[in-house]
KEPA-503324 format. One record per residue: x, y, z negated of N, C-alpha, C, CB in turn; residue in one letter. Coordinates in steps of 0.02 Angstrom, whole numbers, plus 50000, padded with zeros to 5 digits. Glycine has a CB too. Layout:
residues N
XYZXYZXYZXYZA
...
END
This chain:
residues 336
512535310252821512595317352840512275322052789512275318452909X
511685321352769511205325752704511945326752647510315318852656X
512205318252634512455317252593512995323152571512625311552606X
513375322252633514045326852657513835334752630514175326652759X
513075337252673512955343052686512705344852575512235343352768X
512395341152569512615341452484513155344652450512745335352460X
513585341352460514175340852430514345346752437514605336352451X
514425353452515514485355552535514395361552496514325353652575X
513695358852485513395365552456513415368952389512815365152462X
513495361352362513725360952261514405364552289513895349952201X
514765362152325515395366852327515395374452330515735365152382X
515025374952378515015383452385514535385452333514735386652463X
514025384352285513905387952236514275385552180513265388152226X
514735380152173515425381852128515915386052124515765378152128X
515975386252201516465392852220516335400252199516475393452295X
515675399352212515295407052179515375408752131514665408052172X
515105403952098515125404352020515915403251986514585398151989X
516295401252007517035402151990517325409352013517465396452027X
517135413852069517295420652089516935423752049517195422752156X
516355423052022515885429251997516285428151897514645426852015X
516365423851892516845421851840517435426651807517175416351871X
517745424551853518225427451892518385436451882517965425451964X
517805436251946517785445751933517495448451889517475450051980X
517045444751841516775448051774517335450251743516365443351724X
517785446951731518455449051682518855454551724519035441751665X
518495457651756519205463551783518745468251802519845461451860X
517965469251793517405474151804517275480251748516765469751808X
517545484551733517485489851672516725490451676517925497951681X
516475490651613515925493351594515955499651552515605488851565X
515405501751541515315510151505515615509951428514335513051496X
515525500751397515495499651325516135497851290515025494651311X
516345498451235517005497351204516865489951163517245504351149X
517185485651147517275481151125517545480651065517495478851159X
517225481550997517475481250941517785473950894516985484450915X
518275473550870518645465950863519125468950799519175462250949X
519035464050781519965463550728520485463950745520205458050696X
520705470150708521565471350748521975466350694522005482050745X
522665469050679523125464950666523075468350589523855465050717X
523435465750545523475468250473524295467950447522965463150423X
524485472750449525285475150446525595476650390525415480850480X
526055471050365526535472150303526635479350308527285467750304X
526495483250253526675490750253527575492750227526075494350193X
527585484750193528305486350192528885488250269528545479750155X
528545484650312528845487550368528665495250420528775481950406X
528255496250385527945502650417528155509450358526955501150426X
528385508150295528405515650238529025511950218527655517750161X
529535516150228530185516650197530345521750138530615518050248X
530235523050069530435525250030531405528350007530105520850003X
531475532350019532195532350004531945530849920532715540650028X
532755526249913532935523049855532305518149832533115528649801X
531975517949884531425515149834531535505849826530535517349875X
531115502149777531095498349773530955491649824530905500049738X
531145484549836530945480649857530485474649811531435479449887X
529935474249862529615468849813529375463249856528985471749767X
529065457549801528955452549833528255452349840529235447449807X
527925454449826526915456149855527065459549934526295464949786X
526375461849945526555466450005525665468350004527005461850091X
525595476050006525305479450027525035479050096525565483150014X
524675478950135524405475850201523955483650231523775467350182X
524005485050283523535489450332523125485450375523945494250380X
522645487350393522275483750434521715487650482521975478950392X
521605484050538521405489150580520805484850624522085492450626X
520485491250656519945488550709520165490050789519175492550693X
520155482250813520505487150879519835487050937521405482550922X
520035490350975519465495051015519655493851077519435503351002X
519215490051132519655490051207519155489451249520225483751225X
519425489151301518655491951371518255485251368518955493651486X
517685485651373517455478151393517245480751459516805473851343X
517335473151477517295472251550516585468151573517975467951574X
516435465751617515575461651613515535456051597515155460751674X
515995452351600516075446851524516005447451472516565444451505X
516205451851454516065455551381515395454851364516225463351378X
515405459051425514485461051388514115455551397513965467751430X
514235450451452513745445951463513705440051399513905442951536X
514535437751385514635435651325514355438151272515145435651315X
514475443651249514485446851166513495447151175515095458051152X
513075449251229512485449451212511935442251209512305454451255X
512415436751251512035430851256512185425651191512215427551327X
512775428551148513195422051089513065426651010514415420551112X
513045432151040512885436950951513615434750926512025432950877X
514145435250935514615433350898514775438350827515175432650947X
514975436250792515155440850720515585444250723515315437750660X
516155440550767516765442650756516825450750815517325435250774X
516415451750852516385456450912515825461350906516305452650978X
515835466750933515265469750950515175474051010515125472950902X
514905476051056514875480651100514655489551054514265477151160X
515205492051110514805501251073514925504751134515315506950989X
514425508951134514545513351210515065516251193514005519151239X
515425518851250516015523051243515595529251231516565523151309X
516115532951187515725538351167515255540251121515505539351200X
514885535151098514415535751070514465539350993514185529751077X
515155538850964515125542650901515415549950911515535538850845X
515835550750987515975556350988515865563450960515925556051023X
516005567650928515525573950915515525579450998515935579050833X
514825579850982514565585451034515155590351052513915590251000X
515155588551106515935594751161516575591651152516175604851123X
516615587751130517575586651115517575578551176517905583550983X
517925578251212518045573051260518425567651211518515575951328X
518685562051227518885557951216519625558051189518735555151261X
520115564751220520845566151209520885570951148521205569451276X
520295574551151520205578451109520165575751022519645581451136X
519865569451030519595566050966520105562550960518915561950964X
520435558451004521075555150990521425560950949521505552651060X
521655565850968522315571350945522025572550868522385580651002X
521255573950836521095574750791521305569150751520585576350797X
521355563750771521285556950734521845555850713521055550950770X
522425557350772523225558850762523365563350712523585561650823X
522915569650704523235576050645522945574150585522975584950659X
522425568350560521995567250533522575561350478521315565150586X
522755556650513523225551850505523885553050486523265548950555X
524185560950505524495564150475524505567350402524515566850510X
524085570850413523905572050328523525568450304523615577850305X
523395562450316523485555450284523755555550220523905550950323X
524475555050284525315551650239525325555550205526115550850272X
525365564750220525375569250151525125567350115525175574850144X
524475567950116524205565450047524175559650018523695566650041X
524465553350052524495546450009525375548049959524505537450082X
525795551849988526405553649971526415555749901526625558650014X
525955561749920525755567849855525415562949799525055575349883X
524895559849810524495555849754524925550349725523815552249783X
525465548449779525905541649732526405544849701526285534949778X
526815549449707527405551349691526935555049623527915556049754X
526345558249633526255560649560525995555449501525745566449563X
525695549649529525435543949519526045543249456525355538449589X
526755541549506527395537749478527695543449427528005535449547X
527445548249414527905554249362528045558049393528535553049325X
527915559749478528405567449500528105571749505528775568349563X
528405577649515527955583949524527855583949605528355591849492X
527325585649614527245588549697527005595349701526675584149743X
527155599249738527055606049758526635604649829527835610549765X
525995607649844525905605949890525305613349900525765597849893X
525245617149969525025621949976524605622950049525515625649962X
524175626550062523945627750119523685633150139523615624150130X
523345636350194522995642250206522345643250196523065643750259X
522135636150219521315636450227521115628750252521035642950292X
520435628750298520075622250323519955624950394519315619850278X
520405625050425520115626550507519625623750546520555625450551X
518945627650551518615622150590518705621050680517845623650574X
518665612350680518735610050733518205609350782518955605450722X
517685609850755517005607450815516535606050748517155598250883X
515895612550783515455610650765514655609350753515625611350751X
514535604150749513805600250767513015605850762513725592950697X
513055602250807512285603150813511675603950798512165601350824X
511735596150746511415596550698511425597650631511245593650704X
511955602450609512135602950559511875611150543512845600650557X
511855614250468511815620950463512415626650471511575621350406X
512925621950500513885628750523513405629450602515285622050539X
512865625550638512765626550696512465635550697512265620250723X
512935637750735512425645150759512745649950717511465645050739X
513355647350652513475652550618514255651650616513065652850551X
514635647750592515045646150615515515645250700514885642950587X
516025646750702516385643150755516915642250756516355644750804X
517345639050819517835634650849518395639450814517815633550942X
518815635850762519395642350734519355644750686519475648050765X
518685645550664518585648850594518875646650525517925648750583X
519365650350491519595649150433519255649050381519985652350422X
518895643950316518685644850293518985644850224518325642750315X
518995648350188519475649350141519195649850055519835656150167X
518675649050064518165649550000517645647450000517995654949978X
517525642149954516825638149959516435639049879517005628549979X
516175644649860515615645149810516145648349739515145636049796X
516605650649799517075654549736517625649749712516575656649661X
517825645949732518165641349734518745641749788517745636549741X
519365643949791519825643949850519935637349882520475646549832X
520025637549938520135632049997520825632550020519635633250063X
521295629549997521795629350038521985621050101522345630949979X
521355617250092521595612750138520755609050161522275607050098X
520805605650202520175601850214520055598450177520075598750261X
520395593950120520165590150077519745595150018520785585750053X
519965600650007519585606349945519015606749995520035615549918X
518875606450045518065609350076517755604650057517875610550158X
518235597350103517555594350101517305590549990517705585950180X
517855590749976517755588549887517245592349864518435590249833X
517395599749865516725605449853516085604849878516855611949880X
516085604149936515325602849970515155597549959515215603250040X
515535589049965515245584349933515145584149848515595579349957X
515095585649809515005588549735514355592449726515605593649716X
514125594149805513525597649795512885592749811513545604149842X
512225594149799511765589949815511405591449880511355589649763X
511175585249915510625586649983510255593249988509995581349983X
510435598250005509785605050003510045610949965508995602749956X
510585606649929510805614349892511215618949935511295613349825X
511225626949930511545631549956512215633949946511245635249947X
512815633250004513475633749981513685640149989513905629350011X
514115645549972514175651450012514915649850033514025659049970X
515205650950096515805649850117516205655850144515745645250162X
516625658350116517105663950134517625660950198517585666250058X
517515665350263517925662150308518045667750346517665656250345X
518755668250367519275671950430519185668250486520135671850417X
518995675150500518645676150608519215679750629517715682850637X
519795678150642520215683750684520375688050621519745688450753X
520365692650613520665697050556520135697250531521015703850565X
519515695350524518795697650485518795693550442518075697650520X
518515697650369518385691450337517605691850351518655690950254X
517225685150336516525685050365516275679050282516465680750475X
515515681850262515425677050224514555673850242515605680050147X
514435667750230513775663950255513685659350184513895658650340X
512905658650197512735655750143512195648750185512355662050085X
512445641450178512245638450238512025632350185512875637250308X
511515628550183511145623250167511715615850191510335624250211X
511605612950121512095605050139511255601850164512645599150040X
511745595650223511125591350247511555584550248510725593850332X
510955580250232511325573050259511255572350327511015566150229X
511925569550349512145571050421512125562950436512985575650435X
511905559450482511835553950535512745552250517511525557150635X
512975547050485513645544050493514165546850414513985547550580X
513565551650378513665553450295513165551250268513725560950269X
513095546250275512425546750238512425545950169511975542050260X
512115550250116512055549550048512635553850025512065541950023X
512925561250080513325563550057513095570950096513985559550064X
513265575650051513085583350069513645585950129513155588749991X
513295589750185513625591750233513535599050273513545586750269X
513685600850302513615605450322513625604550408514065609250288X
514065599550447513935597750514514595602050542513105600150543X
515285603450515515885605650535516345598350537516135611750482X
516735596550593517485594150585517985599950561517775591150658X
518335597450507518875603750489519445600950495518865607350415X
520295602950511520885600350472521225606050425521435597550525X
521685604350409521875608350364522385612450391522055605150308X
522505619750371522795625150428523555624450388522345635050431X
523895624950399524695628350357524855626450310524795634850333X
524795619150316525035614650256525795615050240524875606950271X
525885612750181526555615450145526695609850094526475623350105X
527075604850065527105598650041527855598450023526825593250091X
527935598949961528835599649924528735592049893529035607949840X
528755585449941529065579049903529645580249890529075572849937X
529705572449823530525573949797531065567949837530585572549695X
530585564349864530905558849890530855558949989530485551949848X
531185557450022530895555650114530675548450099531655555850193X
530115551850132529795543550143529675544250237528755541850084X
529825537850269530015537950331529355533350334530825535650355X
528925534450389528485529750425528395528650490527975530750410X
528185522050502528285519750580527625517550603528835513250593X
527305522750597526475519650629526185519750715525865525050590X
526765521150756526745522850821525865523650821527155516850875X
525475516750846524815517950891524455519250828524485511250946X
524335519250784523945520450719523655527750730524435519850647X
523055527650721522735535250697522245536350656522485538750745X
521985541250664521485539250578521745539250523521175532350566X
521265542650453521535543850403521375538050345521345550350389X
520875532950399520885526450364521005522350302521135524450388X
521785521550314522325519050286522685522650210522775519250345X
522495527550200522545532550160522725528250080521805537350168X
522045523450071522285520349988522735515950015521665515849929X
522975513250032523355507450064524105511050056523085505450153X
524275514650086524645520250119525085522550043524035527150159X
524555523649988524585524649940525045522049875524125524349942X
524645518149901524985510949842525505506349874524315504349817X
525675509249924526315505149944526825511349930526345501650033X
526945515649928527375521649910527545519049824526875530549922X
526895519349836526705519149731527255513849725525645515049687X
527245509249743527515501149728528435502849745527035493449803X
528345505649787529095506549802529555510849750529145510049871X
528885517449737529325520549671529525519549595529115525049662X
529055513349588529025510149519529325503949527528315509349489X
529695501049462530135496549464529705488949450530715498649413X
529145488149435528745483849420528285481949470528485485549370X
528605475349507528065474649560527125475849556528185467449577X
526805480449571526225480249562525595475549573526175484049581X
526095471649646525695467749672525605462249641525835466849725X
526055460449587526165452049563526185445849612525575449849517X
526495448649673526875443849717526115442349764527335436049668X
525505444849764524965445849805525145448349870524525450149774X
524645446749906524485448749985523955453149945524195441950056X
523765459749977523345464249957523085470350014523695466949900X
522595467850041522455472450100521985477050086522245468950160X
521795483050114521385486850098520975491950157521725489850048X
520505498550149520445500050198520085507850144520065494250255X
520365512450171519815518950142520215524850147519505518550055X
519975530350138520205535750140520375538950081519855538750171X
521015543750062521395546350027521335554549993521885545050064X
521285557149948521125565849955521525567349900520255569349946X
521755572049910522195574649830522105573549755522155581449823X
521695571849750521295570149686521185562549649520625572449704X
521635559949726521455550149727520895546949738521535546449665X
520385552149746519805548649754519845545249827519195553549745X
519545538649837519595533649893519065535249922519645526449879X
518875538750002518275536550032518195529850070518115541250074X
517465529850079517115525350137517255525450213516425526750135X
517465521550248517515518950322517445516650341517745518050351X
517325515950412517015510450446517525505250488516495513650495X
517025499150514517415495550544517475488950502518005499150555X
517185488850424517595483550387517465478150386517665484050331X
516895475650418516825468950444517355465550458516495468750496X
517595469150550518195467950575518765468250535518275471650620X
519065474150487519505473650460519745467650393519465479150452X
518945466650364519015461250315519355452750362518075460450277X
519045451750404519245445650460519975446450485518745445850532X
520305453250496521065454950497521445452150448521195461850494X
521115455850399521445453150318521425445450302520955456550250X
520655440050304520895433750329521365430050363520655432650348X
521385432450418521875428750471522775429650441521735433450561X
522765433650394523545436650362523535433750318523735444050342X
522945430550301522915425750224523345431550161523525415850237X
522545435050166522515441950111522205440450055522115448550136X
522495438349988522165435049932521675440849904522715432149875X
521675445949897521375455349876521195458849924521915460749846X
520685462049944520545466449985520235472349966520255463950026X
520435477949952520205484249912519725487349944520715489349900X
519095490949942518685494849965518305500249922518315491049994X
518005503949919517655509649899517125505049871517435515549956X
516575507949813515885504649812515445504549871515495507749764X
515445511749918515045510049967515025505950024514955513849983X
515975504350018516095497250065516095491150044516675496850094X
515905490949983515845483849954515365478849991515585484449881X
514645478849987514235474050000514305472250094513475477049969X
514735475850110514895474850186515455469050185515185482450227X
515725469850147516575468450135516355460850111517125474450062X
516105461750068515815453350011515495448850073514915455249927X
514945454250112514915447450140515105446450214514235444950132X
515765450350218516085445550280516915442150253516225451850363X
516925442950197517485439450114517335431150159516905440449984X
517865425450166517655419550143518385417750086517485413850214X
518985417450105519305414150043519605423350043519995405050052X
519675426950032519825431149986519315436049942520225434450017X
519545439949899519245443949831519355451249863519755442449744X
518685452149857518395458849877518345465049808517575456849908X
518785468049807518815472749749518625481949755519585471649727X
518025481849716517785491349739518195494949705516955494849716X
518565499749732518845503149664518795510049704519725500549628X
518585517549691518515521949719518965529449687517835521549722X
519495524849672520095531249648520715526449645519955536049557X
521175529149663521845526549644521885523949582522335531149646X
521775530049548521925526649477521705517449442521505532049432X
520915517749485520635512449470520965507149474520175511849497X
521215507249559521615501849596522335500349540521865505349686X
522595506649529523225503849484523005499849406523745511449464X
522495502849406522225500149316522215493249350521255503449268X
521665489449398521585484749412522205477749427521225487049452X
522595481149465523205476749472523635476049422523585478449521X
523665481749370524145481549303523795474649251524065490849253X
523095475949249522575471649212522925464749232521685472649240X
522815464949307523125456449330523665455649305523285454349408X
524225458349313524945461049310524915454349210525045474549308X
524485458449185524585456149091524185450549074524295462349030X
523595448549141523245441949107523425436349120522625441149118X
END
């Protein structure tokens, strides 16, 4: 009878522990779950009219982001896994903008992306681009920054130290060019006013080692005369991420010489009129994307390098922080 009443009991705290199991995986928590997304032939995502086919392929790659649930968390904090991380929801948000709000930025952000990976390859390849704007509209801004209290929501800024602004990439190029502490003066439209401020760059929490002021901007009344349609299919994609990537697959399509030399070549950074490549985050995850696609090259900025190297196991981690670099670099391969 003990025997029986045993058995009984291992049963019902198996049972428990198979329900509590169970409902961990369907319990939302507050935290997001950071992981390796997928890494996407760009040949299927950028269609070039007339453009070329090749046998390399250019690669995108991404971090994907999803609710964790109390498995998650109970997992990801008891195993330390590499491949995962927990982040509060929210937590990078900027001050006042909800969650739909930052999505839609990320969407207009990802947009003039493509402009500008368009504009930098087609001039890259010999064409002319015409490309024009109004200003740097600001979107939201921080707190802790020096636009706090003087600046606001709308403001056109159209001149940075005597220097015209016709897009967000001229603000932020100008202000980053300046040093920690130095004083910018910014000419900006309030409604029909023109208004001018003279506001201190700071290193900002998530810039670090780069001059700021504490504004999100996009760019107001953009205007872009390509010579070619280039068609893209990035449905869930947002973010301006993808930008060198984005780049050099246009590039590749408009030139008759495969660039890639028949390479897998993945990458991750941001794009500005000038070709210069920024820093982004996420590349842990994204380097482990690029693995799993069996990515022989993986391109990054210098400041994403030592992140990149050491989550690298069989592919080559390459810094290059301008287009130009990236093309010198693959041409170099291209002749040795």
């Amino acid at each position: 009878m003990p025997k029986n009443r045993n058995n009984k009991t291992i049963s019902k705290i198996i049972g428990i522990i198979f329900i509590l199991f169970v409902v961990s995986h369907y319990i939302p928590t507050p935290f997001h779950v950071n992981e390796a997304g997928l890494a996407t032939e760009l040949s299927t995502v950028i269609q070039v009219e007339a453009g070329y086919q090749n046998e390399g392929e250019f690669l995108l790659t991404a971090v994907r982001s999803r609710r964790a649930v109390v498995w998650d968390y109970i997992y990801i904090n008891l195993f330390q896994p590499d491949d995962r991380e927990l982040e509060l929801m929210g937590q990078h948000l900027p001050e006042d903008m909800d969650m739909n709000e930052y999505i839609n930025l990320m969407a207009e952000m990802m947009e003039e992306s493509k402009l500008q990976a368009q504009t930098v390859a087609f001039r890259r390849a010999g064409y002319e681009v015409t490309v024009s704007g109004e200003g740097a509209e600001v979107v939201e801004v921080m707190r802790d920054g020096s636009a706090y209290q003087n600046l606001e929501k709308n403001d056109l800024i159209i001149e940075i130290d005597g220097k015209k602004v016709e897009m967000a990439a001229d603000a932020v190029n100008i202000i980053r060019d300046r040093n920690i502490g130095d004083t910018v003066r910014l000419k900006v439209l309030r409604a029909d006013e023109e208004l001018e401020f003279e506001l201190e760059t700071l290193e900002l929490e998530g810039s670090e080692g780069n001059a700021s002021i504490g504004v999100l901007i996009r760019s107001k009344g953009l205007d872009y005369e390509i010579p070619r349609q280039v068609e893209f299919e990035t449905d869930n994609i947002i973010g301006p991420s993808a930008g060198s990537v984005f780049t050099m697959e246009i590039y590749n399509q408009l030139t008759e010489e495969d660039i890639t030399g028949g390479k897998r070549i993945a990458g991750t950074g941001t794009v500005n009129l000038d070709g210069e490549v920024g820093r982004v985050s996420g590349i842990k995850y994204k380097v482990i994307a690029a693995e799993e696609a069996g990515v022989d090259i993986f391109l990054v900025t210098s400041e994403n390098y030592e992140e990149a190297a050491a989550a690298a196991v069989n592919l080559e981690v390459i810094a290059a922080d301008r287009i130009d670099d990236i093309i010198d670099y693959l041409n170099n391969l291209l002749e040795s």
